[in-house]
VOGU-3710 file (C-alpha; in Angstrom, 3 decimals, decimal comma):
1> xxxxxxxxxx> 0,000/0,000/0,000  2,983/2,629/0,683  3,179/2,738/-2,994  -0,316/3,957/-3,480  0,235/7,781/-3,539  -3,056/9,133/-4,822  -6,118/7,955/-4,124  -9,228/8,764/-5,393  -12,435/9,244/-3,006  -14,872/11,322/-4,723
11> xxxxxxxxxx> -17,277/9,751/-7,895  -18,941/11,710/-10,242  -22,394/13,123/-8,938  -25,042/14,539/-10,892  -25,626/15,144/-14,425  -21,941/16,198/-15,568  -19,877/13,781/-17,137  -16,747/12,755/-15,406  -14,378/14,217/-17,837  -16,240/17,530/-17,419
21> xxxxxxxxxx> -15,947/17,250/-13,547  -13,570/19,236/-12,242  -10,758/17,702/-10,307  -8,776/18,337/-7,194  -5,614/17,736/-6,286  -5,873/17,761/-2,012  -3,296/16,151/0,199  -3,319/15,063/3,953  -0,588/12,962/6,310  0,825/9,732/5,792
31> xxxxxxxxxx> 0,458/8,768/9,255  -2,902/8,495/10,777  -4,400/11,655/12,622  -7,237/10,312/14,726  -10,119/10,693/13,710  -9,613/12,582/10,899  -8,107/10,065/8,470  -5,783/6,893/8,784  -2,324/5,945/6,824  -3,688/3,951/4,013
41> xxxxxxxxxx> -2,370/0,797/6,229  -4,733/0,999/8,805  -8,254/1,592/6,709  -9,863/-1,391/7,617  -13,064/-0,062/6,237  -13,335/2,279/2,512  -16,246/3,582/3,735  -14,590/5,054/6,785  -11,516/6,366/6,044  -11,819/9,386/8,605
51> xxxxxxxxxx> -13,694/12,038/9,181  -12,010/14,424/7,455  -11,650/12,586/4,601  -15,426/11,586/4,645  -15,962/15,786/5,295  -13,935/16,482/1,807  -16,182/13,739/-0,072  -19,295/14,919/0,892  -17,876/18,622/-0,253  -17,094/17,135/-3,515
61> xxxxxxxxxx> -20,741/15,410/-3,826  -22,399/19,032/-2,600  -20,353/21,236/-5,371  -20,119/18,377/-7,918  -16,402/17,959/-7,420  -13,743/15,273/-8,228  -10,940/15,237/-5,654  -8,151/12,511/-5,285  -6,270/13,296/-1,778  -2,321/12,396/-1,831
71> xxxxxxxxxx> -0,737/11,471/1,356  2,537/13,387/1,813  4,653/15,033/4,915  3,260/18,433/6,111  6,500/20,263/5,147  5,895/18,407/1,350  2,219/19,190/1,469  3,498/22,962/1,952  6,111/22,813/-0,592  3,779/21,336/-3,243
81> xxxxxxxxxx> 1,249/23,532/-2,359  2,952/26,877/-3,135  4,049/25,040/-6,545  0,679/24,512/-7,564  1,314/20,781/-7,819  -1,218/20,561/-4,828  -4,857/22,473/-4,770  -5,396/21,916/-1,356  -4,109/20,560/1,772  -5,724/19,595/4,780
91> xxxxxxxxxx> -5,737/19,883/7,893  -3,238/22,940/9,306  -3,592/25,674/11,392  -3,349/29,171/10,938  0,200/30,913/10,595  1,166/33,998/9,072  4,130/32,690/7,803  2,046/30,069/5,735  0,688/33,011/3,461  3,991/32,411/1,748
101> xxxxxxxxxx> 2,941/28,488/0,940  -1,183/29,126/-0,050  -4,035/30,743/0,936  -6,659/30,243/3,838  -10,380/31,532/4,316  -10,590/35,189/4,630  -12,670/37,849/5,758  -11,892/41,827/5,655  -8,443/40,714/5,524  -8,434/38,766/8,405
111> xxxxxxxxxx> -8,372/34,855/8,890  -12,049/34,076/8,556  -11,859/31,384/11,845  -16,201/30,857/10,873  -14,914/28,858/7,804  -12,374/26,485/9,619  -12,732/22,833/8,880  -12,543/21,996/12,557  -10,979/22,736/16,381  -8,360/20,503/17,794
121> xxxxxxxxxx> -6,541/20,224/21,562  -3,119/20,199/22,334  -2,072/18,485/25,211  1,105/17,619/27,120  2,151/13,576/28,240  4,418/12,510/30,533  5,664/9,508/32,717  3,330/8,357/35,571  5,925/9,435/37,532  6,780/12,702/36,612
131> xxxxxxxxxx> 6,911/15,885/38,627  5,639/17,992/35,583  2,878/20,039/35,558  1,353/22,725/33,663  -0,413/25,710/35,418  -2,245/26,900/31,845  0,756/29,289/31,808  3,801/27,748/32,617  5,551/24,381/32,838  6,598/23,486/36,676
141> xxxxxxxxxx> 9,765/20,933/37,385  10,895/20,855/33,530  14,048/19,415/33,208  14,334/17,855/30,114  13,374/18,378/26,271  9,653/18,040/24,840  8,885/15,984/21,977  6,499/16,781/19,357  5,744/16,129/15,740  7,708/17,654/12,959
151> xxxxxxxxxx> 6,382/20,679/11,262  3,641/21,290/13,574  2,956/24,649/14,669  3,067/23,977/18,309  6,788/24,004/18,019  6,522/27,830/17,315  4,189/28,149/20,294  6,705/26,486/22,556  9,405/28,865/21,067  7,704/32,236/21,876
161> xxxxxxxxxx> 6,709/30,486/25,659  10,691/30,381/25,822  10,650/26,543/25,412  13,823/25,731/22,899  14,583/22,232/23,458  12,087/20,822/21,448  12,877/17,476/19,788  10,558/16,813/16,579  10,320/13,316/15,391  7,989/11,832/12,557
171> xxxxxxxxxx> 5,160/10,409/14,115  3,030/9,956/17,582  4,201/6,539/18,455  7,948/7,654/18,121  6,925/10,394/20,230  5,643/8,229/22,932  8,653/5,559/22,555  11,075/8,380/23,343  9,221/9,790/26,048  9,059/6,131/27,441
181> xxxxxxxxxx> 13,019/5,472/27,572  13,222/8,820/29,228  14,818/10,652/25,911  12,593/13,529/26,666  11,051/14,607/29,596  7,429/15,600/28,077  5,739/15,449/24,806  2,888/17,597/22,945  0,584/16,527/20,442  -3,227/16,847/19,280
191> xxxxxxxxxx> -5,527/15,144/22,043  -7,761/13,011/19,923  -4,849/11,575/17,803  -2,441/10,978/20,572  -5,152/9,179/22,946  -5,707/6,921/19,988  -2,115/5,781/19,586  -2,092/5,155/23,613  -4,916/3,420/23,626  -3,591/1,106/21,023
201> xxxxxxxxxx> -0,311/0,859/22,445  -1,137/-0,602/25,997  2,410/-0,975/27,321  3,073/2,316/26,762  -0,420/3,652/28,025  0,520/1,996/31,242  3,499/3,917/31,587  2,392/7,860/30,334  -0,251/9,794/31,583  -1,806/13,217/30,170
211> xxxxxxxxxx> -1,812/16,014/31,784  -5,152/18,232/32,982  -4,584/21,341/31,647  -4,572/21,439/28,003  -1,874/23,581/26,318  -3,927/25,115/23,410  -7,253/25,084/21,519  -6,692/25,829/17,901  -9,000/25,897/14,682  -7,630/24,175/11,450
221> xxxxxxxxxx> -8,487/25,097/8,059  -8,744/23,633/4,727  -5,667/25,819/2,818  -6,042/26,519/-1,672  -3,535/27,274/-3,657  -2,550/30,324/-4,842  -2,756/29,397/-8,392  -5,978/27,466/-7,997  -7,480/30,138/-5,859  -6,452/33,047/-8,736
231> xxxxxxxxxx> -7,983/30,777/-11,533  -11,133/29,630/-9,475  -11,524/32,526/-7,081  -15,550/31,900/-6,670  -15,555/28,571/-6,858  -12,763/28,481/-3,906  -15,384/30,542/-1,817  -18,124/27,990/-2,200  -15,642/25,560/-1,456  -14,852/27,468/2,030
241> xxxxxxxxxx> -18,307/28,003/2,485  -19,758/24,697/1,909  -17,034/23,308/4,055  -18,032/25,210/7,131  -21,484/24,315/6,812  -20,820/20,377/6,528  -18,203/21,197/9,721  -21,682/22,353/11,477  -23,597/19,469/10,350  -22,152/16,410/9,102
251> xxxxxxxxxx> -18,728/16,709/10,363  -19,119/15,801/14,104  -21,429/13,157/13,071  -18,725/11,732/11,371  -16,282/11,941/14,193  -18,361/10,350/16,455  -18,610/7,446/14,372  -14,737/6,770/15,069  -15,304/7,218/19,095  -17,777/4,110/19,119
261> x> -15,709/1,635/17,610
//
């Protein structure tokens, strides 16, 4: 399956034939992101690849779309992206700094947070017996370096708190194996996805523990390319648009279909 790089989701809906269907080039991660889509390894199920990924299909039913999703590293989402070799990319948060890579929903020049595709949690994880707290402010009894994912924007937000030593490694699990051998003191990642990999992990569940206080709350957006956005600039509205409405309505329908399994 790691050979599979594109694959398609969407089918022609109404009357339009497929070759006059417009398609999509979107991209999300290789590794899965609970509950918004799995690596291609772990869809047990086509008809529930994640929510996200069920979120973009019904978009592409609603505006008559054809979109095939790649699976490619953040930083090579970003890259591709700002070459036009991508039309979309899915799901990232919003930094100034990734104005330079393609465009997000706006409003009166402003990030238009109404249209985001959805809100995650980051939390911090440590060993069971770890001094380590955090106030909502501050981390107490931090001795050590953090782990987190690579190219996620919580490594910035660490940064500006005055945390440096922040060690970024591909993928939850490595996170959790490193925090486990004592290679860093804490980790950080996105609640939903990292309570997944613990919970399928139970040796290292029994040894790591979340802490209360969550770091940060954060809405995620759906980002266009510049060059799609420039060619199709009402078309990429609707997009935005229809997006937020199936976040309001179908979207946490879909999530919660991944929580009772």
């Amino acid at each position: 399956m790691k050979g599979v790089l594109w694959v398609a989701v969407i089918f022609m809906t109404g009357s339009l034939s497929w070759a006059e269907t417009p398609q999509l080039r979107f991209a999300c991660g290789e590794t899965t992101n609970f509950p918004d889509y799995f690596s291609l390894e772990e869809i047990k199920d086509p008809q529930k690849p994640g929510a996200a990924i069920q979120a973009i299909n019904l978009l592409a039913q609603k505006l008559n779309l054809n979109i095939v999703i790649k699976r490619t590293p953040w930083k090579r989402r970003l890259i591709e992206l700002k070459a036009g070799e991508l039309d979309g990319i899915f799901l990232g948060s919003y930094e100034k700094e990734r104005e330079e890579f393609g465009l997000y929903p706006m409003k009166n020049g402003e990030i238009d947070t109404n249209r985001r595709f959805s809100t995650r949690t980051y939390v911090f994880y440590k060993l069971k017996n770890s001094p380590i707290e955090w106030d909502g402010k501050k981390l107490i009894h931090l001795s050590g370096s953090i782990g987190a994912c690579r190219g996620y924007s919580i490594v910035e937000d660490l940064n500006k708190l005055g945390y440096s030593k922040i060690e970024e490694v591909r993928d939850t699990l490595t996170l959790f194996k490193k925090l486990s051998l004592g290679r860093n003191s804490l980790c950080i990642d996105l609640e939903d996805k990292a309570d997944y990999v613990l919970h399928k992990n139970p040796g290292l569940e029994d040894k790591i523990v979340k802490l209360a206080t969550p770091f940060e709350t954060k809405p995620y957006y759906l980002m266009l390319s510049k060059q799609f956005v420039q060619k199709n600039s009402e078309l990429s509205e609707r997009i935005w648009d229809a997006l937020a409405q199936i976040r309001d309505n179908e979207y946490e329908q879909f999530r919660k279909l991944y929580f009772e399994d």
